[in-house]
Structures are given as C-alpha cells and as structure tokens.
C-alpha positions, 0 to 999 in steps of 0.5 A: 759421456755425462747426462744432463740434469733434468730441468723442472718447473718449466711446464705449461698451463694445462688446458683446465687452468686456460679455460677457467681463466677465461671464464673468471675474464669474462665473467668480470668483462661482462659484468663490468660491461652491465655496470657500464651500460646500467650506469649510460641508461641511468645517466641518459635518464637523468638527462632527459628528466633534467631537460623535462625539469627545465622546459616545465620551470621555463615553460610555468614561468612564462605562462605565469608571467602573463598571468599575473599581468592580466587585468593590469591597467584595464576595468577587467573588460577592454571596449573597442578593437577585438572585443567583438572578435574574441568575445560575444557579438555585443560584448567587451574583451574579457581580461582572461579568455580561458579555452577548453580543447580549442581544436575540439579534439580532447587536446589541451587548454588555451588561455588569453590574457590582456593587459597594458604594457608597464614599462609604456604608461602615460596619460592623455593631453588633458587640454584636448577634448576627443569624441568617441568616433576619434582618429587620433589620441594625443599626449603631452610630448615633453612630459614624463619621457612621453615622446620616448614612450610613444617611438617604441609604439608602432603601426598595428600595436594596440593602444589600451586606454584606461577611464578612471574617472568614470562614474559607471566604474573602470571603463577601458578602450582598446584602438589598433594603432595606424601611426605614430608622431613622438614629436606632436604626441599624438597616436593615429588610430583606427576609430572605434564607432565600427564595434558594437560592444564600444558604441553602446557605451556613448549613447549619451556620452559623445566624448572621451574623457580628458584624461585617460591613462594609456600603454600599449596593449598586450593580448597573448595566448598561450597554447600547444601545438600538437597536430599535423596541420602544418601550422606553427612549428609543433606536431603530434610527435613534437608538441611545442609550447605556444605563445601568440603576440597577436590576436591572430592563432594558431599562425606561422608566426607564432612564438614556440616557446618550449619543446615537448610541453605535450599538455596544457590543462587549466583551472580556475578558482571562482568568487563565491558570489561574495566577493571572495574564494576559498581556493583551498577548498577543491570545491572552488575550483572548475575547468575552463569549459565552466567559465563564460568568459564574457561574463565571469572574467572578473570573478576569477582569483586564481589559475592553475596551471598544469603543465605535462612535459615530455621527454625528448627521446622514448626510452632506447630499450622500449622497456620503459611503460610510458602513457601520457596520464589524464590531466585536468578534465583531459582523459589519458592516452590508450597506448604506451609509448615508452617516453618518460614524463612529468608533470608541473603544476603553479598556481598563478594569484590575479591580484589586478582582476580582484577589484575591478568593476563588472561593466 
C-alpha cells in the first residue's frame, strides 16, 4: 500500500501575525479617522469664520450707507417734527444723534442719521406763498416728474425741506405727511407751530420762503439687539444687527439686519475748532458719550464704526477659549464662552455735514 506525499506550505497565520495585523489596521483606521475629524472641525471652522466675514461686510455696508447720506439736503440741523423728540426740549433734529450704551447697561452703541431721500428731490411752486403754521406744501405737478415723485410719498412719511436762500444760513423743516394729491402737487402736512425748536425761528419772519428744496425724510437708526425683553427679534443668545425706519426704537417692527452682530461701538472724529480735523491723530477721536448731539452734530467729519461679530455656534469641543473682547470704551466679557470672533472695523467720511452752517 503506498503512502501519500506529505503536502507543505498549507499552514495558517499564527495567532502573533493575526494580531499584529489587526494592530497595523487599526492604527491606519484610527489614524485616518483623526484626519477626518481634524479636517470636519477645521472645515466647520472656516465656515463659521466665513459666515462672521459676511455678516460683518453686510452689516458695515449698511451702516455705512446711511452714514455717509447723513446731513444730505438738510443745514445739519432739521426744525419742526421730531426735533423736540430726538433733541433738547428747545432744540432742532441733529443730522447725527450718536448714543452711547442706550439701555444703560454697558452694551453697545446707537447711531441716528437724518437725510433726504436723493432719488425724490424736488422744489416747491415758487408761485405759492405759505406762512410758517402751514398745512399744505405745493409742487409744480407737471415739472420734472414732480406728480411721479409725490405718489411714492405716503401718509406718515416726512416731508424735509430744505431753505437755501436764507440770509441766517442753511435753515431745514421737517413735516409728518398726512396725504397726498400727485395730480394738485400739493403734499398735506401736519403744521409745525406746535414745536418749539420750529416757532422760535419766525419771530419775524411769518412765511416760508417761495422756494424750498424738498424729498422725503429719511431718519434711521442703527442698534443691537441683545437682550431678553421680548422686543424686536435679538436676544442675548442671538444678537441681531437693528435698523429702525421710524422714529419709534427698539419696536417689533423694526428691521433685523444681520444675525449674530454681538457689538456695536462708535467713535467720532471732531473739528478741532478751526474748521478742520486731523483724524490720523488718535487724539481727534472720542466715543459717542463725548459728543452733544444738539450742539456738535456738525462738527463731526468721520465716524468710525466698529462692529464684533459672532459666531453662529461655540465651538462643539468646548475647547476653543472664546471671551466677547473690549471694544471702544465697552469693557470685555468675565467669562468664556467657547464662540469664535471677529471684529471689523470702517471708517465712515461725512462729506454732507462738512459745510453746513451751525444754526
């Protein structure tokens, strides 16, 4: 009987190459997996800091905007609706009304601009003559697309006119609109007499002059809303960027602008008393709680705007140290928070206030 031939080379792994298998598997598993997961947080990183560099540049755009309109087609000073409401009991409407913490609670700036609407500029009927006390202000209908101009105003808009003849300078009136008739040119209007600041001018002066130059008013602000106090859609977890159309804020109708804009601080660069401002030297600069608004309004040549945004999410890990930082004269947070930062800052040039006359 014949054997069979022994049959080599048909052995297993041994328990030792098994395992140092598995080892070199899951060394390369864990380690891919580290990449994976640095590469997630680092890419959810860049997200968030790309979403902040957007709501910052939309956010400093829209401020700046308005900024730069502010003492557009006004003496720096607006008499009449509001000017005893945003100003001094006896004072006009400053062009600029720089708040500093507005809630009193070391939170962020305000700012209030005033300025006529560009695209709605038109002049009065230099053939009707109106006292001071008037109710109605009248526009040649036919002339320069006046009618098309005057059917875009409506009831509770203001109507800022502008006095360029005036000997005592650059005088500006400011009227709430109650109606319209594009067809007659004439604009109804709440009359004036009831506001100190606008009576004091016509002592003796009892008309308006023939001819005034006149656009819609625009008076916005801009503010953050970062508390709990169920007004407007901001809160202290998510502070949104403001904007008010009215002359009514904070209000549920306001207009969020931005998301997760935590601060808002403003600064402002002064004439120097000679009708000019070095705003390279720091010196020049000063917070809005130097400012009289119904004194220096048109002594302001720049604003600076400094804007801290926020990110949407902390960071997962809890790792990351974030701290809302000081910002102008607001002092920083005590705590951490773990949320990622940034902070903007522009420079905003007032060309418009620059040669207005002080009333």
């Amino acid at each position: 009987m014949r054997s069979l031939p022994l049959v080599r080379g048909r052995g297993g792994f041994t328990l030792l190459e098994v395992m140092v298998a598995i080892a070199i598997a899951s060394f390369t598993v864990a380690a891919l997996y580290g990449l994976f997961s640095m590469q997630s947080r680092q890419l959810l990183r860049q997200d968030l800091e790309m979403e902040m560099n957007q709501n910052l540049r939309f956010a400093a755009d829209m401020i700046g905007r308005s900024v730069r309109l502010a003492g557009y087609g006004n003496g720096g000073y607006i008499y009449g609706a509001l000017g005893p409401t945003l100003g001094a009991t006896n004072n006009p409407l400053p062009t600029i009304i720089p708040f500093d913490d507005p809630g009193g609670d070391g939170g962020p700036d305000a700012i209030t601009v005033v300025y006529m609407d560009p695209s709605l500029m038109m002049d009065t009927h230099n053939g009707v003559i109106v006292n001071y006390d008037t109710a109605s202000i009248s526009f040649r209908p036919g002339f320069r697309g006046n009618s098309n101009k005057i059917s875009q105003l409506e009831t509770g808009d203001l109507l800022l006119c502008s006095d360029y003849a005036d000997i005592r300078g650059i005088r500006s009136y400011m009227w709430t609109i109650t109606g319209v008739n594009p067809t007659s040119g004439v604009v109804s209007v709440a009359p004036n007499d009831v506001y100190t600041d606008y009576v004091g001018l016509f002592s003796t002066l009892t008309n308006l002059t023939p001819v005034m130059t006149c656009s819609r008013g625009e008076v916005v602000t801009f503010y953050v809303d970062d508390d709990d106090d169920g007004v407007g859609a901001g809160s202290s977890a998510h502070p949104v960027l403001m904007m008010s159309a009215d002359q009514s804020w904070p209000s549920n109708d306001d207009v969020p602008l931005v998301d997760h804009i935590e601060d808002l601080q403003l600064e402002y660069c002064l004439d120097d008393g000679t009708f000019s401002a070095d705003c390279t030297n720091s010196a020049a600069w000063v917070s809005g709680g130097a400012i009289d608004a119904t004194s220096q309004a048109d002594n302001i040549w720049m604003v600076r705007v400094l804007l801290l945004g926020r990110s949407s999410r902390a960071d997962f890990r809890d790792a990351y140290p974030g701290q809302r930082i000081a910002l102008g004269n607001r002092l920083a947070a005590a705590t951490t928070d773990n949320f990622y930062r940034r902070v903007l800052s522009t420079e905003v040039a007032l060309r418009n206030v620059r040669y207005l006359a002080v009333p």
